[in-house]
N, C-alpha and C positions, 0 to 999 in steps of 0.2 A: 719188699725188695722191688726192685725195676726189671722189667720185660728185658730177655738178652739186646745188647746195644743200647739200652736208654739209661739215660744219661741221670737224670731226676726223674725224682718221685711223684706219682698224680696229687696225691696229697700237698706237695710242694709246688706242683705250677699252679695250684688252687689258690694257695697263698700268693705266688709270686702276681699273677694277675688282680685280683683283688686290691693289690698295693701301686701297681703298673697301670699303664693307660692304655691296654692292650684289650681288646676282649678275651676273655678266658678260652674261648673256642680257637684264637690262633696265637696262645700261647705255645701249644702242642707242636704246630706245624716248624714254628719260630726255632723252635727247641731244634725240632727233627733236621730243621736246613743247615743251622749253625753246628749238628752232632756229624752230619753227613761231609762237612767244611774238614772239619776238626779230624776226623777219622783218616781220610785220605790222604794227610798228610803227620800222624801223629809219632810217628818217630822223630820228626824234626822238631815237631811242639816237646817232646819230650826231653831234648837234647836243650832245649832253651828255656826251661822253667826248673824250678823246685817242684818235686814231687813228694806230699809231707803224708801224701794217702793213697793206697789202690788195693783191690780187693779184688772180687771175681768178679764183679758186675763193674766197677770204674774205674778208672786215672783220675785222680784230682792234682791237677799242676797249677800253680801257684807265678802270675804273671805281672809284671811292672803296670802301673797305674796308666790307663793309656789301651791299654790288650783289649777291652772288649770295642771302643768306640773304632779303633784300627777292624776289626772283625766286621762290626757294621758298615765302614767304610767298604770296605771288599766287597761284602755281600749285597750291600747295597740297602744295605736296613735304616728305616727313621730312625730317629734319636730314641724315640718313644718306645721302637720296636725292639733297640740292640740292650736299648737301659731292662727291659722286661726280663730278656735274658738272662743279662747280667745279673737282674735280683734272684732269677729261679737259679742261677748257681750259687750264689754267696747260699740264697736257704738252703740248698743241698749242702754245702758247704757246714754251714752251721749245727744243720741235722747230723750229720757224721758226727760233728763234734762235741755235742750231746751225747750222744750212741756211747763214741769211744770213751769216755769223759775226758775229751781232750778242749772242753769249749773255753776253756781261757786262752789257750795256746792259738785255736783258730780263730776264734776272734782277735787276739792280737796280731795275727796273720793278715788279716781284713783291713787292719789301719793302713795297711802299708801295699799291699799286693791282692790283685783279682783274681777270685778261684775261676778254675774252668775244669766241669767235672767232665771226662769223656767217658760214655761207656765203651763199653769193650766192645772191641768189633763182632760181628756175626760171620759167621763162614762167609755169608754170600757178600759181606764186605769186605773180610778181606781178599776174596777171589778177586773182587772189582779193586784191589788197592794194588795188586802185584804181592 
């Protein structure tokens, strides 16, 4: 499982960078700035996505093709930096769907829509959210 508030698995940004042009060492931080984005406003993300998964460690919402490069856009991320993320969620993504044996369903999810896992806030985020 993932530390309270993260989002993916260490397992899965190992993969995601390996595949990414990112160094593995700031996959982590990428994850953290884009979870930290995500969190403080995630009642709205949730009011405008499909949510096909959530559990006690995450939100998985389900976004129009287009959501992570607009996120990079914001944040101010390369291409190279916002694509990285975007694959350590699809694998998180995928790993659920395995898990649950739901992996036809979210990968047919995948042709069409970008997962964005959020974890769940920690007290001291959402004190900082209101």
């Amino acid at each position: 499982m993932t530390d309270a508030g993260e989002p993916i698995e260490g397992q899965i940004l190992l993969l995601a960078a390996a595949k990414a042009s990112v160094a593995p060492s700031q996959l982590p931080d990428l994850v953290d700035r884009v979870q930290h984005y995500l969190v403080a406003d995630i009642e709205r993300h949730r009011r405008s996505a499909e949510c096909p998964y959530e559990d006690d460690d995450r939100i998985v919402l389900l976004f129009e093709t287009g959501f992570w490069e607009r996120i990079g856009s914001t944040l101010a991320l390369e291409e190279r930096e916002w694509d990285a993320v975007s694959r350590a969620h699809a694998e998180q993504f995928r790993r659920i769907g395995r898990r649950r044996d739901r992996e036809a369903e979210f990968e047919t999810a995948l042709e069409i829509r970008e997962p964005v896992c959020i974890g769940r806030p920690t007290a001291d985020e959402r004190d900082k959210t209101g």
